[in-house]
N, C-alpha and C positions, 0 to 999 in steps of 0.2 A: 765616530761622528754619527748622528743622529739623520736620519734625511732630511732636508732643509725643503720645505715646502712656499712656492711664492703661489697667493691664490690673489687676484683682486690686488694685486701688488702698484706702490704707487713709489718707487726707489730714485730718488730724486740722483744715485749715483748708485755705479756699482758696485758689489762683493764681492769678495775671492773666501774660497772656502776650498781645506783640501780632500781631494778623494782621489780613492784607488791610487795610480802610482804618480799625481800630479795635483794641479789645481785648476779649478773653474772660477771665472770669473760670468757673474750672473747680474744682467739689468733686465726687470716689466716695467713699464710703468702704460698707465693709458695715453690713450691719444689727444694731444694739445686740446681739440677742436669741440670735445664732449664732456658732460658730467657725469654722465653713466660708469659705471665699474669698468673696470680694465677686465677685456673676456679672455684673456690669454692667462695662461700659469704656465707653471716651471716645476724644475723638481728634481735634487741631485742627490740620487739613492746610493748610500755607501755597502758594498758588501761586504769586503773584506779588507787589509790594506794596498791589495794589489787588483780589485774589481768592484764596478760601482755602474751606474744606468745616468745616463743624462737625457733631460726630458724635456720638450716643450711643447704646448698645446693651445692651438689658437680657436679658439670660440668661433663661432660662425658667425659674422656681421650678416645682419636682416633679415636669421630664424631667432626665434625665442630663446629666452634663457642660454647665450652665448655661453655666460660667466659660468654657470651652474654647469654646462655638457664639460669644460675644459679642466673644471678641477673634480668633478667624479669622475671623470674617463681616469684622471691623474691619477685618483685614491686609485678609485679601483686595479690598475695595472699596479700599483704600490704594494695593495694586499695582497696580491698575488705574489710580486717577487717577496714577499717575506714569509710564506707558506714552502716557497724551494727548499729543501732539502742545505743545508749547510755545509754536507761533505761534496754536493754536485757543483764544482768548477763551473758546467754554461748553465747562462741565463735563457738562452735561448727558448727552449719550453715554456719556462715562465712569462715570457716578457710576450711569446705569441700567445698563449692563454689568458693575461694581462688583458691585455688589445682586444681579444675577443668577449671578455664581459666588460671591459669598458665600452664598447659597441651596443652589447642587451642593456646596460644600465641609461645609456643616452636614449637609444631607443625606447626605450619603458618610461622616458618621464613623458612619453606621449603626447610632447609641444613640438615635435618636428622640430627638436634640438638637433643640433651638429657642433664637432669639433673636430681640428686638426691633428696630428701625434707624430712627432719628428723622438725617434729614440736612438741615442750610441750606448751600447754594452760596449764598455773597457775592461778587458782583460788584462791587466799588465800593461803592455806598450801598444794591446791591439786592440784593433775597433770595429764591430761591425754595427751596421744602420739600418734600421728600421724605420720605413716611415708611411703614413697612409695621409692622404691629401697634400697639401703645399706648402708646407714648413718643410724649409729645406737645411742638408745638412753639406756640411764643406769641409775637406781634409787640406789647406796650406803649409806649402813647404815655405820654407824662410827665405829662398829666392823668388817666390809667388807661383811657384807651380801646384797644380791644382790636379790634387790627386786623387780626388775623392769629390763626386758634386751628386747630390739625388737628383731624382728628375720630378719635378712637380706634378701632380695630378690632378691634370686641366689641361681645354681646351690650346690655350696657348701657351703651355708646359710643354704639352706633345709638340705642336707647331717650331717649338725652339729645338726640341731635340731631333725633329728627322729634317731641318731645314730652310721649311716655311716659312719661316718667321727667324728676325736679328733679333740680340737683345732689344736694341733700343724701340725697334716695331712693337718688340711684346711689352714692353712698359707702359707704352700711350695706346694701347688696342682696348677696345673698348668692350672685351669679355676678360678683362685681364681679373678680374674681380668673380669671374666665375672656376666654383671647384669640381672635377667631376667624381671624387673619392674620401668620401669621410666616415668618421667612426658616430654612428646616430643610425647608416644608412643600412638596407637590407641586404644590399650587394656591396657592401664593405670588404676591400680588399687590403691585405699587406703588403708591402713591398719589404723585401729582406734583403741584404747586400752581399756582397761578397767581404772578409774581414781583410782589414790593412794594416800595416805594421808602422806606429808613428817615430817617424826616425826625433832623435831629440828635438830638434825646434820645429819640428810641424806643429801647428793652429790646427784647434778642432772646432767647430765654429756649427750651433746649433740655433735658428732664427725662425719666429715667425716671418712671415711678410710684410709687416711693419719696416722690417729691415731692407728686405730685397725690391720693393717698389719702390725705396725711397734711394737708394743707393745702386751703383752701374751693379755689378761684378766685379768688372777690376777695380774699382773703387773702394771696395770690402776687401778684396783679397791686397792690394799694396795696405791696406791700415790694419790688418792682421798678419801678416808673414813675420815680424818683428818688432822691439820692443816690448818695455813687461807689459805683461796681463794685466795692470791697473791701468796702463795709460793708451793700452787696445781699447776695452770696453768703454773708457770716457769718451775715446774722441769718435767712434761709434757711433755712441749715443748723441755726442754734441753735430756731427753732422748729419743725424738724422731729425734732429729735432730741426734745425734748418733747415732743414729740407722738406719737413712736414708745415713748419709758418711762411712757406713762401718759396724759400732759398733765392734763386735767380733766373730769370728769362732762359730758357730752354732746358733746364734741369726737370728731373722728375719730381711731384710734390704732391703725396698721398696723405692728409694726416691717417694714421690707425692708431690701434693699440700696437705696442712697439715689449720686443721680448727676444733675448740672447744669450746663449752661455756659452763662452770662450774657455777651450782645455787645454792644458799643454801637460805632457808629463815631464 
């Protein structure tokens, strides 16, 4: 398979396409409330048949050229992993070298672009995560345990993880829309994980923020822990579009650009 590239993507439903030892299930589309181009992309790079890169990147809402930082950040980490060496097994080098001229290429178009980069390298049945700003990535076991969560880089990212701050405080806080780590900035940083071993029905689950402002936690993690990969990513997507026109009296209701790829091997 070919890498399958969503740029400006407008996916009225989603795809499943198979890579490495499993398949992803991948919806962009923009957000209800705008005409402008959807700033988020995607992107499921095959290696081999047992290793492949899962990708997504959210454009920066309220710097320039959103659209443009999130699908050249994308190429350019693309070019790179296809300069790797064939005989060398990790991506790793590659995919942090990626990251790093996707970072000069945003920064060079010299409109104080930004974008976000949530990346899983599959190896076989294992996954490690990269990710820099607030697209976040999530490893579901099929009873809903949660084996695997990034931690967002933000303000009230950090606030949720030493404490601070509930979910539900950080949903309605009113910096929840601020990032303090993206690939555009000069102090760009990576965050790299530890790798995990996906037992057969674990959910691997890669989202802009479209997804996680609109939706609890556990709201996300019971509508991914089981059932196939076609009927996760629709009802996903159908409760998030609800959620972005309104939904209901004390729900969360963010319209964005909305972007996810669901794996399972």
């Amino acid at each position: 398979m070919d890498a399958q590239l969503f740029f400006q993507a407008e996916m009225p439903r989603g795809e499943i396409y198979p890579i490495a030892a499993g398949r992803a299930g991948v919806l962009s589309t923009r957000s209800p409330d705008k005409t402008t181009p959807n700033e988020d992309a995607a992107a499921l790079v095959p290696r081999n048949g047992h290793a492949g890169i899962l990708v997504v990147a959210d454009g920066m809402g309220g710097l320039p050229a959103g659209e443009q930082a999130s699908s050249l950040a994308v190429r350019e980490l693309l070019r790179r992993i296809e300069e790797a060496p064939a005989e060398d097994p990790s991506l790793r080098v590659a995919i942090l070298d990626g990251l790093e001229r996707a970072n000069r290429a945003v920064s060079e178009l010299g409109v104080g672009a930004g974008t976000t980069m949530a990346i899983a390298e599959i190896q076989g049945r294992t996954v490690r995560p990269y990710h820099v700003g607030d697209s976040m990535i999530l490893v579901v076991g099929q009873r809903g345990k949660i084996k695997l969560q990034t931690v967002s880089h933000s303000p009230v990212g950090y606030a949720v993880e030493s404490g601070l701050l509930d979910e539900t405080e950080a949903m309605n806080h009113a910096d929840r829309h601020l990032v303090s780590n993206m690939l555009g900035a000069a102090d760009m940083r990576i965050e790299v994980g530890s790798t995990i071993e996906l037992a057969r029905y674990d959910t691997l689950l890669l989202a802009s923020d479209g997804l996680f402002d609109n939706l609890h936690l556990h709201e996300i993690v019971e509508r991914i822990r089981k059932g196939p990969l076609e009927k996760v990513i629709s009802i996903l997507a159908e409760y998030c579009r609800d959620r972005m026109q309104g939904g209901r009296d004390g729900q969360p209701s963010k319209p964005d650009d909305l972007t996810f790829i669901a794996f399972r091997c």
